[in-house]
RODOGU-386151 format. One record per atom (N, C-alpha, C): residue number from 0; atom name; x, y, z. Coordinates in nm, 3 decimals, padded with zeros to 5 digits, always signed. Example, Ala and Ser with C-alpha at 12.3 -4.5 7.8 and 13.67 -1.06 7.14 Angstrom:
2
> i  at  east  north  up
> 0  N  +01.319  -00.569  +00.780 .
> 0  CA  +01.230  -00.450  +00.780 .
> 0  C  +01.320  -00.330  +00.780 .
> 1  N  +01.285  -00.225  +00.708 .
> 1  CA  +01.367  -00.106  +00.714 .
> 1  C  +01.290  +00.003  +00.787 .
END
This chain:
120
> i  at  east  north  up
> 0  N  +00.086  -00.115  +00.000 .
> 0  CA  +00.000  +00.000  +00.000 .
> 0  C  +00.092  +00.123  +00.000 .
> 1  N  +00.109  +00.194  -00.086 .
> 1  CA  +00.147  +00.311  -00.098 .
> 1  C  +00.070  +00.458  -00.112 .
> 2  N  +00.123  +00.557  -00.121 .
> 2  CA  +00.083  +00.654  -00.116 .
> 2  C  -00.069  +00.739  -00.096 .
> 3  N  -00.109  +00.723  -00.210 .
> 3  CA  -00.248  +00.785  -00.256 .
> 3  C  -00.361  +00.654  -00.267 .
> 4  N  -00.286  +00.502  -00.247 .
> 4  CA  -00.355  +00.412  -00.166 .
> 4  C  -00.391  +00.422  -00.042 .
> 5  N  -00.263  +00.475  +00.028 .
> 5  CA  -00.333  +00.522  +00.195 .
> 5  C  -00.417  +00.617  +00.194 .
> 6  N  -00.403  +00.697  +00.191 .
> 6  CA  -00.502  +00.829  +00.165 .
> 6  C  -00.631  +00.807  +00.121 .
> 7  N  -00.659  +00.712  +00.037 .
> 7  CA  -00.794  +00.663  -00.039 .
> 7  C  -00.875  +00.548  +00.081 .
> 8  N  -00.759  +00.500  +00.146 .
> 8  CA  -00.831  +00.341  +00.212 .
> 8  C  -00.861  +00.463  +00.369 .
> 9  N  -00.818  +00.548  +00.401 .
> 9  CA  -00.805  +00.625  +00.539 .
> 9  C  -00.949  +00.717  +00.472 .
> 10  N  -00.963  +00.740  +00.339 .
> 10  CA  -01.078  +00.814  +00.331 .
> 10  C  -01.201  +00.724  +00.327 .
> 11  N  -01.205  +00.641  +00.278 .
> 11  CA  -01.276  +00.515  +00.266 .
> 11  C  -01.342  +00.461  +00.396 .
> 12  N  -01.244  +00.427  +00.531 .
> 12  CA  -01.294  +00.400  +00.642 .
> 12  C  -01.304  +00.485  +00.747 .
> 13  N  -01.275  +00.603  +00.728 .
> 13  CA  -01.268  +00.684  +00.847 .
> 13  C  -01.449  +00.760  +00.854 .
> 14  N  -01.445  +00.746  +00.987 .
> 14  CA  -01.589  +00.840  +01.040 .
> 14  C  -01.565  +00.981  +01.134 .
> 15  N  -01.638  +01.070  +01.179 .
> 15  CA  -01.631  +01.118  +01.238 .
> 15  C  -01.595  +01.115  +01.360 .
> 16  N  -01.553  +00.982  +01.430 .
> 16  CA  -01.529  +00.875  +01.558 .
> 16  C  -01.401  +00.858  +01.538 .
> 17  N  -01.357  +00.833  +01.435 .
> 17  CA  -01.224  +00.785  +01.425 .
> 17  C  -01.115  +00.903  +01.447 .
> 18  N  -01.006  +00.876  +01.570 .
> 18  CA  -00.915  +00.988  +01.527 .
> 18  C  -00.775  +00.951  +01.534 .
> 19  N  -00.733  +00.837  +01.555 .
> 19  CA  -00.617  +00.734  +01.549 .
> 19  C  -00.622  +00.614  +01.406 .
> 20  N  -00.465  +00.619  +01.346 .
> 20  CA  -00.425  +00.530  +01.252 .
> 20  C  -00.388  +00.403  +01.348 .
> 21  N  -00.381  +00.243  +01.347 .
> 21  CA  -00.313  +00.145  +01.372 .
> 21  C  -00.206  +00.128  +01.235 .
> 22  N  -00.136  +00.113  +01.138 .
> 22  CA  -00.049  +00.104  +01.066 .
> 22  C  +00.082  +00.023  +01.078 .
> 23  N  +00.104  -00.044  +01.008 .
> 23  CA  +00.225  -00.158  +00.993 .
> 23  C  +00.311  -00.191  +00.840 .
> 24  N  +00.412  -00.224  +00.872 .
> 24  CA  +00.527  -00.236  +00.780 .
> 24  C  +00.460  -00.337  +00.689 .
> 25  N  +00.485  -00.412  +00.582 .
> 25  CA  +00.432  -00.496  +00.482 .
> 25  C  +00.512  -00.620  +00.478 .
> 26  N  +00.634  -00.559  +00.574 .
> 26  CA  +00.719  -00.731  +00.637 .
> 26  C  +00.625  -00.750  +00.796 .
> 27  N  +00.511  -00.675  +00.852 .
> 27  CA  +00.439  -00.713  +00.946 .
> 27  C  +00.548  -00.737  +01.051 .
> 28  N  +00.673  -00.686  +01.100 .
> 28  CA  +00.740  -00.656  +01.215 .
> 28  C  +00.742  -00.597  +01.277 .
> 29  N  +00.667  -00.427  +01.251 .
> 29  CA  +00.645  -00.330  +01.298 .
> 29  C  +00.491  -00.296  +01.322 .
> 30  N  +00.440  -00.245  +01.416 .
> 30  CA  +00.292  -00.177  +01.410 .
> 30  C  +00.319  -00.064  +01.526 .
> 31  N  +00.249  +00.030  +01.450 .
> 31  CA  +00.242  +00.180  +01.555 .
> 31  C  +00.102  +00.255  +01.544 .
> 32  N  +00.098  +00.353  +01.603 .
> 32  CA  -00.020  +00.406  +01.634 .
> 32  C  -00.019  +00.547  +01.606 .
> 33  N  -00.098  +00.619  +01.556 .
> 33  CA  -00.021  +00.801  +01.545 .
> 33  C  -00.194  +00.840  +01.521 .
> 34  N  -00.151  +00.988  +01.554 .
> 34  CA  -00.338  +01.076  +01.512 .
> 34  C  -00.317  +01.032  +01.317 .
> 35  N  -00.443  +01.046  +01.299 .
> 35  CA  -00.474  +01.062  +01.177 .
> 35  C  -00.454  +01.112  +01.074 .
> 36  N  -00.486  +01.280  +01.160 .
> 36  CA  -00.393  +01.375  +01.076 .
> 36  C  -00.272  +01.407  +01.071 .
> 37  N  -00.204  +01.360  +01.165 .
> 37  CA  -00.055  +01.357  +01.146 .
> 37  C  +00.014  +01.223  +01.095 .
> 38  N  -00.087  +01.158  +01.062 .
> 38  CA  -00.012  +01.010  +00.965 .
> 38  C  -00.020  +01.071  +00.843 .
> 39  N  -00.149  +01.148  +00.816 .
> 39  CA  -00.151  +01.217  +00.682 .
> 39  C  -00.010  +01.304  +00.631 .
> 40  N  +00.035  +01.355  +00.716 .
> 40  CA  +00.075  +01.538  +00.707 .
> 40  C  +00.211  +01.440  +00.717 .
> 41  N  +00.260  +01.311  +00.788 .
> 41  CA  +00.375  +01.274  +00.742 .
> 41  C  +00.410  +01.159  +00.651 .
> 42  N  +00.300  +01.134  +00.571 .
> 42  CA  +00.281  +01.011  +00.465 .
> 42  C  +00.348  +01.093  +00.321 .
> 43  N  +00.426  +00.985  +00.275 .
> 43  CA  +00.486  +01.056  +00.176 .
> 43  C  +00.409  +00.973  +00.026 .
> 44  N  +00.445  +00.986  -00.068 .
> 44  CA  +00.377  +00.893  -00.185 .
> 44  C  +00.440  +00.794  -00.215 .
> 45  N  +00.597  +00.778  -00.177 .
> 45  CA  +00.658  +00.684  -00.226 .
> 45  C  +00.692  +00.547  -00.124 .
> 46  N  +00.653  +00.614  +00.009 .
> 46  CA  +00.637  +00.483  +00.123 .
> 46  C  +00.533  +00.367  +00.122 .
> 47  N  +00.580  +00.293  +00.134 .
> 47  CA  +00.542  +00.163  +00.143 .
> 47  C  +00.499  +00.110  +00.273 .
> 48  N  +00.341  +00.056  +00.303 .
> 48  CA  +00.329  -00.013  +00.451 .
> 48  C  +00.280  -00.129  +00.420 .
> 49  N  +00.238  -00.201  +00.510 .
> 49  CA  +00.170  -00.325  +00.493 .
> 49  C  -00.020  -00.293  +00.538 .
> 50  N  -00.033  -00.184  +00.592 .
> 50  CA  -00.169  -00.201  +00.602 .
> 50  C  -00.191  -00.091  +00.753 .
> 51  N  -00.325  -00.056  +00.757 .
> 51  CA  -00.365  +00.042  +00.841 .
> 51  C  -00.511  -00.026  +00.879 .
> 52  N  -00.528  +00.057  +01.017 .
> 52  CA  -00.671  +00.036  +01.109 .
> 52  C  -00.701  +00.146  +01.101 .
> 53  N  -00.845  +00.207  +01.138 .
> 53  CA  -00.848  +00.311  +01.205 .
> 53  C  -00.910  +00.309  +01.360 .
> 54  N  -00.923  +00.406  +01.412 .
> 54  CA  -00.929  +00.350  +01.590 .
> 54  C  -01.007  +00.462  +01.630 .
> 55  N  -01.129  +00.445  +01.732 .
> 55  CA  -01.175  +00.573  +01.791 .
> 55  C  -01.073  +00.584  +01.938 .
> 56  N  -01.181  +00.698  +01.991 .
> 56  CA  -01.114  +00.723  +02.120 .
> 56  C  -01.156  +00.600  +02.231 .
> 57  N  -01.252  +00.509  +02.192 .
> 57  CA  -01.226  +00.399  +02.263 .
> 57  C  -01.153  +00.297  +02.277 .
> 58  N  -01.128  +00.277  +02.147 .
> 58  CA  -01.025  +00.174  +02.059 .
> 58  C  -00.887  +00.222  +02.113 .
> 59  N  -00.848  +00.332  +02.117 .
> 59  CA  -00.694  +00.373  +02.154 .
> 59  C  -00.691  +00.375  +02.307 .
> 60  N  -00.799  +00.436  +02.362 .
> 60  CA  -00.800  +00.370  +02.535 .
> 60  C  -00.773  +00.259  +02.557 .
> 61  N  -00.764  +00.129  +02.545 .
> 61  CA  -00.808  -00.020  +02.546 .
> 61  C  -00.675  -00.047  +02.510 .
> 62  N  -00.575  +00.048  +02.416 .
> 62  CA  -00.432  +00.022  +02.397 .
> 62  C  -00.357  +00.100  +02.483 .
> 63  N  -00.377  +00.166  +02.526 .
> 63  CA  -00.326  +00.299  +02.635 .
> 63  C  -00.311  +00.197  +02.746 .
> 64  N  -00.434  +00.150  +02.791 .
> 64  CA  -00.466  +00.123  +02.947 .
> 64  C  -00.403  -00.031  +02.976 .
> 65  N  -00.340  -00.114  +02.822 .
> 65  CA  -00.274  -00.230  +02.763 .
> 65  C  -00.128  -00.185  +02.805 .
> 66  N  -00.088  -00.034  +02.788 .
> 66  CA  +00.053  -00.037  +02.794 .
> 66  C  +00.114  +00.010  +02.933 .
> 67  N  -00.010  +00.099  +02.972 .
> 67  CA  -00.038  +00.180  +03.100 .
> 67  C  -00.061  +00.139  +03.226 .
> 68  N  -00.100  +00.006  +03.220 .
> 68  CA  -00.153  -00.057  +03.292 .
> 68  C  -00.241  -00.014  +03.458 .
> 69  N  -00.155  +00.047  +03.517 .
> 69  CA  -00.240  +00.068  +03.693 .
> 69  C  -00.227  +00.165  +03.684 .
> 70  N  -00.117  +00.224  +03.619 .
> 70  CA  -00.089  +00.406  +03.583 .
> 70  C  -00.141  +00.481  +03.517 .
> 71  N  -00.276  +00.454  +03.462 .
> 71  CA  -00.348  +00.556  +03.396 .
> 71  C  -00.528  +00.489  +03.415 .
> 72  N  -00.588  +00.587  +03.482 .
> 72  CA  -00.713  +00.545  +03.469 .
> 72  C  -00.798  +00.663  +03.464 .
> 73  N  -00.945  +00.652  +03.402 .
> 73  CA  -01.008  +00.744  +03.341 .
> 73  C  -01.075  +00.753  +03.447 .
> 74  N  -01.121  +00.956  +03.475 .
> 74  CA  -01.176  +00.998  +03.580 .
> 74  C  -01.266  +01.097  +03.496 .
> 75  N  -01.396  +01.041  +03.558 .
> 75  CA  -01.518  +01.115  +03.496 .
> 75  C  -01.525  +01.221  +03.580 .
> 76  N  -01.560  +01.369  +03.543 .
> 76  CA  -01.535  +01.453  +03.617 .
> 76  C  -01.634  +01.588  +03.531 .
> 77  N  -01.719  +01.648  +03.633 .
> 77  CA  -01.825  +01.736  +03.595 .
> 77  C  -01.776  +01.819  +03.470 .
> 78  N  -01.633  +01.850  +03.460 .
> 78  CA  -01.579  +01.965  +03.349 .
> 78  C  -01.552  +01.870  +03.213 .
> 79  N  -01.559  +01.737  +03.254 .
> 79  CA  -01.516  +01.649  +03.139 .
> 79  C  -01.447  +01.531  +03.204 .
> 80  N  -01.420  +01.438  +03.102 .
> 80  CA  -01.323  +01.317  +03.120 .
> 80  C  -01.167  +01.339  +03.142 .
> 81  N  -01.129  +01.287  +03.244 .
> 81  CA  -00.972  +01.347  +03.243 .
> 81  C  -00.898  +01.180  +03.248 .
> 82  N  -00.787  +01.201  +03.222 .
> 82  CA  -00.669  +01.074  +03.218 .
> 82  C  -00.590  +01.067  +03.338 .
> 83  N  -00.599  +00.997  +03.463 .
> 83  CA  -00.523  +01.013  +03.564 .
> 83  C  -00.370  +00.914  +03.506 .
> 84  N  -00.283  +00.999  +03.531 .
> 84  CA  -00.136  +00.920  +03.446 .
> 84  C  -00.047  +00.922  +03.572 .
> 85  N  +00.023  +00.814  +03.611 .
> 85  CA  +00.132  +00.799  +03.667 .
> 85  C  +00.268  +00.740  +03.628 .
> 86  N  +00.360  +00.855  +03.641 .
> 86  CA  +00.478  +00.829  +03.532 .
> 86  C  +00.633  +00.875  +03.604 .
> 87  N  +00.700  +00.848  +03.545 .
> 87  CA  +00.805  +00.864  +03.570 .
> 87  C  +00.850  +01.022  +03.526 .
> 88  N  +00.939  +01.115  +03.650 .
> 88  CA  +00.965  +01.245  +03.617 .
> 88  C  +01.082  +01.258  +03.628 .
> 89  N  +01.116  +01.362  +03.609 .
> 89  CA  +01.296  +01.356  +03.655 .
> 89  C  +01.268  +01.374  +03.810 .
> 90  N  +01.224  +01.418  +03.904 .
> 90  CA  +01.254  +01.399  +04.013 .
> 90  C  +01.149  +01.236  +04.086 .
> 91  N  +01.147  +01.180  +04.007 .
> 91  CA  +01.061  +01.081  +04.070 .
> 91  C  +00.989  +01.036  +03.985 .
> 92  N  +00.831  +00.966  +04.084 .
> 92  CA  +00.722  +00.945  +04.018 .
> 92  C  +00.641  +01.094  +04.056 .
> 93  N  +00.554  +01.098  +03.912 .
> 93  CA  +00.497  +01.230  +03.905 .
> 93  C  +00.320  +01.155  +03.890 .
> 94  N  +00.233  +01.232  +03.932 .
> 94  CA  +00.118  +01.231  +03.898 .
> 94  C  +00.029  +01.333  +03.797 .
> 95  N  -00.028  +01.291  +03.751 .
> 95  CA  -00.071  +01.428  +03.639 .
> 95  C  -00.223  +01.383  +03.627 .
> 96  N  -00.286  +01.479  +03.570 .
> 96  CA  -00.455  +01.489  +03.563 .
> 96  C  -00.455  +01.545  +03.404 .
> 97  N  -00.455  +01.500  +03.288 .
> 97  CA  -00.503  +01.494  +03.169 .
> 97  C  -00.643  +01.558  +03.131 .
> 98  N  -00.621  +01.628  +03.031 .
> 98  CA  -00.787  +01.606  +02.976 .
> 98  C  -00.798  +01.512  +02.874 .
> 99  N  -00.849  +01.425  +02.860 .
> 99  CA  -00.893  +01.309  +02.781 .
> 99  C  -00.906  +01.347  +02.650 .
> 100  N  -00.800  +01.379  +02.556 .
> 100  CA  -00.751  +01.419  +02.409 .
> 100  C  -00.724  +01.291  +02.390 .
> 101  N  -00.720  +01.336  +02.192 .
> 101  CA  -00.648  +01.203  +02.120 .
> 101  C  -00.491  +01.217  +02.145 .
> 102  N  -00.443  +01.405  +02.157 .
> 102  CA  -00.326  +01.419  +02.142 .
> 102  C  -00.262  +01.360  +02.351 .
> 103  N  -00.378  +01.387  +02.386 .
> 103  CA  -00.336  +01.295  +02.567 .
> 103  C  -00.283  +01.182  +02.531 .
> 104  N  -00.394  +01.094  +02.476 .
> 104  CA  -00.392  +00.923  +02.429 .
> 104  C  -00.250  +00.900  +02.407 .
> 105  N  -00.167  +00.963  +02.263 .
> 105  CA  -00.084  +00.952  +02.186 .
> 105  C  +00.017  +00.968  +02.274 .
> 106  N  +00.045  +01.104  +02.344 .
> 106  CA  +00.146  +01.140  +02.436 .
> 106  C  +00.186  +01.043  +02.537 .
> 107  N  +00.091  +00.969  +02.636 .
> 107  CA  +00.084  +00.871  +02.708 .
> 107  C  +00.168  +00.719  +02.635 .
> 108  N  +00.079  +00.733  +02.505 .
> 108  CA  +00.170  +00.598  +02.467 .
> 108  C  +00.271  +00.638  +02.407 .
> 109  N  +00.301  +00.698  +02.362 .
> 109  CA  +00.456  +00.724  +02.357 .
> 109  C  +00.533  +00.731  +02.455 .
> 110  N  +00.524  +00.788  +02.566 .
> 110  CA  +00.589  +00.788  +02.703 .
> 110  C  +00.594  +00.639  +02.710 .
> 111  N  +00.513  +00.558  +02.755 .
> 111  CA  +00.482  +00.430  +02.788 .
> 111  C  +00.584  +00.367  +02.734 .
> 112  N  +00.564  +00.330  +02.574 .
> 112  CA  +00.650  +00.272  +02.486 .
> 112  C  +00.810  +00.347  +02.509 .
> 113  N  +00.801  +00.449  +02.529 .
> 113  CA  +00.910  +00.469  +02.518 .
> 113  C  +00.968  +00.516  +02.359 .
> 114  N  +00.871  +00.558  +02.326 .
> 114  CA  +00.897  +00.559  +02.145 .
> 114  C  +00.946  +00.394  +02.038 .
> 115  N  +00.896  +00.302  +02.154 .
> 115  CA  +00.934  +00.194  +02.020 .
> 115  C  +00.784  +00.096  +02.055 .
> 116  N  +00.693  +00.089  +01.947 .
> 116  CA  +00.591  +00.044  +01.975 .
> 116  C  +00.571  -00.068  +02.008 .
> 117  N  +00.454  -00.102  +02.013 .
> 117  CA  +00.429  -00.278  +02.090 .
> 117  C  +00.326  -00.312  +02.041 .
> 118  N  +00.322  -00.441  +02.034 .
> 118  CA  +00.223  -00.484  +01.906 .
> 118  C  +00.062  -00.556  +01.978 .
> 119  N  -00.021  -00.533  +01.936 .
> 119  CA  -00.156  -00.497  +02.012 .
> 119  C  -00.242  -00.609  +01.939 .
END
């Protein structure tokens, strides 16, 4: 799947729900996760993958809370949904209170991973 194949199959399945890519290499060794529009904005025409998901904000919770495990849990809260995250800081363990974004979601698993993904 290349270029203006991705772009066509991401226009094809995406809804208003959807705001996360799943995406993988076409040797299927790799799978990662990124916003939508920034898979777009860094998809080039001449790259090559093996294939894409798309994911709502429930679908990417369910991988978050997979990598996150006891350290992140969702707190319903009168102003909105927030992400309770417990993580590692430079002076320690840090606690943080999120607002429940796709760009939260993403940030979290990247921290988590550590920038090298894990396969779901």
């Amino acid at each position: 799947m290349r270029g203006r194949e991705i772009l066509n199959t991401l226009k094809e399945r995406r809804t208003d729900k959807h705001r996360f890519v799943r995406w993988w290499r076409k040797e299927e060794d790799f799978l990662d996760y990124e916003l939508i529009d920034r898979f777009i904005d860094n998809s080039s025409g001449n790259e090559e993958i093996g294939g894409i998901d798309v994911l709502t904000m429930d679908d990417m919770w369910d991988v978050v809370k997979r990598v996150g495990g006891t350290r992140v849990k969702l707190v319903h809260d009168t102003s909105g949904d927030k992400v309770e995250w417990v993580h590692k800081g430079k002076n320690g363990l840090r606690s943080d209170l999120c607002a429940y974004t796709p760009e939260t979601l993403m940030t979290i698993y990247d921290v988590e991973t550590r920038g090298n993904p894990v396969d779901s």
